[in-house]
C-alpha positions in Angstrom: -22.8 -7.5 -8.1 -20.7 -6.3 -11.1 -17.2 -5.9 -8.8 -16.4 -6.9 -5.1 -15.0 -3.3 -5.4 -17.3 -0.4 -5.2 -15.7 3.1 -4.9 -18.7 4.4 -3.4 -17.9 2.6 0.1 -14.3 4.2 0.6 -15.6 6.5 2.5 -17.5 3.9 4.8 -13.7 2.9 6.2 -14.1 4.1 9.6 -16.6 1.9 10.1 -14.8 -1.2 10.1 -14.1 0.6 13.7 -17.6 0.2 15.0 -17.2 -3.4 16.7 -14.2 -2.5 17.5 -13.5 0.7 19.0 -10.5 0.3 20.9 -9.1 -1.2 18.4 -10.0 1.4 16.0 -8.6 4.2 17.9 -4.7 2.6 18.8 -5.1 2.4 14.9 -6.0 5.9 14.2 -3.6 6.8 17.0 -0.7 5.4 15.5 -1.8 5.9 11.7 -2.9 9.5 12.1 0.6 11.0 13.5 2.7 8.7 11.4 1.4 9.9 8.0 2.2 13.9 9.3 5.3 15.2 8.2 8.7 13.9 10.1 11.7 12.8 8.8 10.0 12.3 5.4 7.9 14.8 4.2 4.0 14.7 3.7 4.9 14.3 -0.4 6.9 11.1 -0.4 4.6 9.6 2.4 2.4 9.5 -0.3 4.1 8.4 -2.7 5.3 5.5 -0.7 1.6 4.8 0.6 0.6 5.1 -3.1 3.4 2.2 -4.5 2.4 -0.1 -1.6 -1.0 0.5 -2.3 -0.4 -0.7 -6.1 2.3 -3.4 -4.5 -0.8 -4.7 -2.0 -3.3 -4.3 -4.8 -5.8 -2.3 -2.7 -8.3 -0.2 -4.9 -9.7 1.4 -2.3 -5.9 2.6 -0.6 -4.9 3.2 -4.7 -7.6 5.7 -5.1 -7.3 7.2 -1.5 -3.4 7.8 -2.4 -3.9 8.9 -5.8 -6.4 11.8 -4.5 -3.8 12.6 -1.8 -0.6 12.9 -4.2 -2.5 14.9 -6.4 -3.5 17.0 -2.9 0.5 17.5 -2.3 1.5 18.3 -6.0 2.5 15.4 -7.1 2.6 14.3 -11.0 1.2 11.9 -12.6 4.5 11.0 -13.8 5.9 10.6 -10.4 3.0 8.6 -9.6 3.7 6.0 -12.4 7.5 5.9 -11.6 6.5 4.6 -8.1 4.1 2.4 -9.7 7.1 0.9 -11.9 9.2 0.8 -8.8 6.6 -0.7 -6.6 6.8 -3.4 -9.9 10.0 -3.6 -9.7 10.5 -4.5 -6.3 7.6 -6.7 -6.0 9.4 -8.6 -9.1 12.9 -9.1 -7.3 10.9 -10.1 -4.3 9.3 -12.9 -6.1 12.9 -14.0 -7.5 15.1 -13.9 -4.3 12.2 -16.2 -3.0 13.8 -18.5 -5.5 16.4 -19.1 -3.5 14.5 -21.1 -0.8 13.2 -22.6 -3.9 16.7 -24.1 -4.8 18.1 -25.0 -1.7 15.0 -27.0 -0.9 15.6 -28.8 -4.3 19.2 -29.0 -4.0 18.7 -30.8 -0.2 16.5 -32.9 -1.4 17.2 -36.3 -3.0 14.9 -38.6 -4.6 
């Protein structure tokens, strides 16, 4: 096996469902609805689904997302801005865990 990713099983998704239908259908039931248009619009959906995708380092959600953001008219360069500010966040995530960092060093006497 070249990659543990292959793009040809994306659309085999729905059936990580099959041993677990119930399961499966609360998901759909909850995902389905939730990615319509509501307070935020179908377009920034998925451009949020498409930075987290990045953020979460899914290739299979990264080319799902890209596909759909192209679907609602999105740009290429709107795409890579919420790349950068997927980044970005993920960055400052990693540093404000520095705080727990220091006050466990700074309680700590050897």
């Amino acid at each position: 096996m070249d990659s543990y990713y292959r793009p040809e099983d994306l659309p085999r998704f729905e059936e990580v469902g099959q041993n677990a239908s119930e399961a499966w259908k609360a998901f759909m039931a909850w995902y389905g609805p939730l990615m319509k248009a509501g307070h935020l619009s179908k377009r920034e959906k998925a451009l949020i689904a498409l930075a987290v995708s990045h953020s979460e380092k899914c290739p299979y959600c990264i080319d799902a997302y890209t596909q759909t953001c192209l679907e609602n008219g999105i740009t290429l360069d709107e795409m890579t801005e919420a790349v950068h500010v997927a980044a970005a966040m993920r960055a400052g995530v990693t540093l404000a865990h520095g705080v727990q960092m220091r006050n466990v060093a700074q309680n700590l006497s050897f």
